[in-house]
C-alpha positions in Angstrom: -24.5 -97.5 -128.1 -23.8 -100.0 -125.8 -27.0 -102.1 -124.0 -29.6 -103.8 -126.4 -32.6 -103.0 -128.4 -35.7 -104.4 -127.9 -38.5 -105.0 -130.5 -41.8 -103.0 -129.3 -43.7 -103.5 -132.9 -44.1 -102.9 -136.4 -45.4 -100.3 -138.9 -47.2 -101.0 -142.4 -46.8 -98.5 -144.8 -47.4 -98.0 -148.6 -45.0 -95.4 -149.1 -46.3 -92.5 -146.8 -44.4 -91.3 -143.7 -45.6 -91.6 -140.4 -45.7 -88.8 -137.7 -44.6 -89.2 -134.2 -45.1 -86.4 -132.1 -46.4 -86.0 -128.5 -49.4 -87.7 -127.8 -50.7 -84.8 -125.9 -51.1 -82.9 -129.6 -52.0 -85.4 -132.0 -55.7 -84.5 -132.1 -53.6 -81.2 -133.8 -53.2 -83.1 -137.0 -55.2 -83.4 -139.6 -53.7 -85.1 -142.1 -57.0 -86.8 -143.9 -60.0 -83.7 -142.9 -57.9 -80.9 -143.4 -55.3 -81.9 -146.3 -52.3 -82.0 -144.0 -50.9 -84.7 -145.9 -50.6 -82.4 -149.0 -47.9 -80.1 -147.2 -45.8 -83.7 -146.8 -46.1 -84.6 -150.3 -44.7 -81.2 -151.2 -41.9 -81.4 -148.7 -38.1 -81.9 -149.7 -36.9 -85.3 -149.1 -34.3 -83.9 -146.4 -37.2 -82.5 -144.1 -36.8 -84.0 -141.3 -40.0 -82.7 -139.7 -43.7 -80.6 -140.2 -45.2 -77.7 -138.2 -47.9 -78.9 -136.4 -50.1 -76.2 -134.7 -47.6 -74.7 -132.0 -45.2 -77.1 -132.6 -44.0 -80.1 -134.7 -43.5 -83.7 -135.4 -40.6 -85.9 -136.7 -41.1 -87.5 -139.8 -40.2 -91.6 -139.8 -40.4 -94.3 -142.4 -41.2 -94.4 -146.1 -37.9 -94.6 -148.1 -39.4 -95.9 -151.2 -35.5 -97.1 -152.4 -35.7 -99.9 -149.7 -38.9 -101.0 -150.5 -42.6 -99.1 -151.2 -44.7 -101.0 -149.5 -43.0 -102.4 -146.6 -43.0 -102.9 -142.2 -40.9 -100.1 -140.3 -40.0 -102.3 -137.6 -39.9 -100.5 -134.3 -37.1 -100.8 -131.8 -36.6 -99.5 -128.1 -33.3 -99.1 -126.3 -32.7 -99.4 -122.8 -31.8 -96.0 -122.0 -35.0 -94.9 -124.2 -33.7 -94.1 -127.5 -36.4 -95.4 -130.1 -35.1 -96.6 -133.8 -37.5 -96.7 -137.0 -35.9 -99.5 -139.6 -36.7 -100.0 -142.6 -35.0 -102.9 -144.4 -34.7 -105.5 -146.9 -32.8 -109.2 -148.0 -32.9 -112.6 -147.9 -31.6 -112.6 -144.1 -34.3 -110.6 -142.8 -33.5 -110.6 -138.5 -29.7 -110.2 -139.6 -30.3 -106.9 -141.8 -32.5 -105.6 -138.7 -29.7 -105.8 -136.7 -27.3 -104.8 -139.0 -29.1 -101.7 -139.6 -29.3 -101.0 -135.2 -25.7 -101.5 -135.1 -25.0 -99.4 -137.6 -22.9 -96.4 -136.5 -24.5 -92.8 -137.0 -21.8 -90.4 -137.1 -22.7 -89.8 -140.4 -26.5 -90.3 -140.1 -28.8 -86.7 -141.5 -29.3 -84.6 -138.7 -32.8 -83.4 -138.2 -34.8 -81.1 -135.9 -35.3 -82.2 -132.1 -38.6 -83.5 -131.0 -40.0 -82.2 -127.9 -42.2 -84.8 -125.7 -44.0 -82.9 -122.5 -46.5 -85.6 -122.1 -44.5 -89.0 -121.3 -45.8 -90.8 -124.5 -45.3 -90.6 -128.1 -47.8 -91.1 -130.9 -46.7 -92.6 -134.0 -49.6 -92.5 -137.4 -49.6 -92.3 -140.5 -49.5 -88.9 -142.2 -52.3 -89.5 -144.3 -54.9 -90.1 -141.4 -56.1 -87.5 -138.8 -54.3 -87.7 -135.2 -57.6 -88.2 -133.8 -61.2 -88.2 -134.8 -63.5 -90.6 -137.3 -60.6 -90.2 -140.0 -57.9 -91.5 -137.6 -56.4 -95.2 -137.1 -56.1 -96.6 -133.8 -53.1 -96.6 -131.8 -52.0 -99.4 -129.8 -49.3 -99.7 -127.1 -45.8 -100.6 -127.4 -45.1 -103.8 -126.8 -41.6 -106.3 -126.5 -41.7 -109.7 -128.6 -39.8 -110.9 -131.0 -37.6 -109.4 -134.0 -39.9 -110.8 -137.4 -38.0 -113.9 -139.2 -39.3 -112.5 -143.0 -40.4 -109.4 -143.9 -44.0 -110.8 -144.6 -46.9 -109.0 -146.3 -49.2 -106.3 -144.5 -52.2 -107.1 -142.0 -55.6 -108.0 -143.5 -57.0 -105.5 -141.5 -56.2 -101.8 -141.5 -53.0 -101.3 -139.4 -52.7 -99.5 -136.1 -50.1 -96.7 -135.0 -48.2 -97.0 -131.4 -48.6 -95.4 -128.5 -44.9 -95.2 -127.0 -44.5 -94.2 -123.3 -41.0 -91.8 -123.4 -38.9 -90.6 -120.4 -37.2 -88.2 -122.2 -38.6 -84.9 -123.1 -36.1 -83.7 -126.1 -35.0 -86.0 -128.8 -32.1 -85.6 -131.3 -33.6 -86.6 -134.7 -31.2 -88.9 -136.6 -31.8 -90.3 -140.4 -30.2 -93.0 -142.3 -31.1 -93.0 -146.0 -31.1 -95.7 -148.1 -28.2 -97.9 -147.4 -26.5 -100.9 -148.9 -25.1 -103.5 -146.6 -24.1 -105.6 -149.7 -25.7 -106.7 -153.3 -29.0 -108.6 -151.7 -29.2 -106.4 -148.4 -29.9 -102.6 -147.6 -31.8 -100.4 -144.7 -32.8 -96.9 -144.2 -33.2 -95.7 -140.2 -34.7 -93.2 -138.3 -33.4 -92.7 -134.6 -35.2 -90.5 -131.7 -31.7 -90.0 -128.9 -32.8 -88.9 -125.7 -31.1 -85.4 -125.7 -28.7 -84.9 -122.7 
């Protein structure tokens, strides 16, 4: 990819995915009321994705090889491809960057998201979508790459709203990957289809 990524926020997480799926149908998931999050727990580690009324979501974040409890950073590209990293090592702003330049020829292929509504919600699967048992989303918004991986919020962490252009993204997955003996990343990219 040529262009640059900007940084548009960060993710806590204590090993669950989260969902990201179009804002329009997030109230669809009911991941705390209804035992959603059950049918994630008892999903392959290649799923990619989980029906979701009508349709589905992508499933980002939450290789517990990396690290279990740990930030997804979040990451937007200029022509609107979003990227999901999850990393670790001494160098911390080097191995985030390692990770986006990272080629994915060889990255897990998963199943395209579809995003009618112009913005993308991004929870955790253990919360509802919307309702008393959800989290609170806030907007995506540029600053700067974290120097150290640092410890989680002393408050209860947010989800992101993202505003999206595109209306089909290719779903790509990086596993757990060693950059060398200190250093390793796992990524999640959303492509604006073509």
């Amino acid at each position: 990819m040529r262009g640059s990524w900007a940084h548009v926020g960060r993710l806590w997480t204590n090993g669950e995915p989260f969902l990201a799926i179009d804002a329009t149908r997030r109230s669809d998931w009911r991941g705390y009321s209804d035992d959603d999050f059950e049918r994630v727990v008892n999903l392959a580690p290649e799923d990619s994705s989980i029906s979701v009324a009508a349709g589905s979501a992508a499933l980002v974040g939450g290789d517990g090889v990396v690290r279990d409890d740990s930030w997804i950073e979040v990451f937007h590209f200029e022509d609107g491809a979003l990227a999901f990293v999850q990393a670790s090592g001494p160098d911390y702003p080097g191995v985030l960057a390692a990770a986006l330049r990272y080629p994915d020829a060889e990255d897990n292929e998963g199943d395209d998201l579809l995003v009618g509504g112009g913005e993308l919600a991004v929870f955790s699967a253990a919360v509802d979508g919307a309702g008393e048992h959800s989290t609170r989303l806030s907007p995506a918004q540029p600053g700067p790459v974290p120097i150290v991986h640092g410890p989680p919020s002393p408050e209860l962490d947010p989800g992101m709203l993202i505003q999206t252009a595109a209306s089909v993204y290719r779903f790509k997955i990086r596993w757990y990957t060693e950059l060398d003996d200190d250093s390793c990343f796992a990524r999640w990219l959303l492509i604006p289809a073509s």
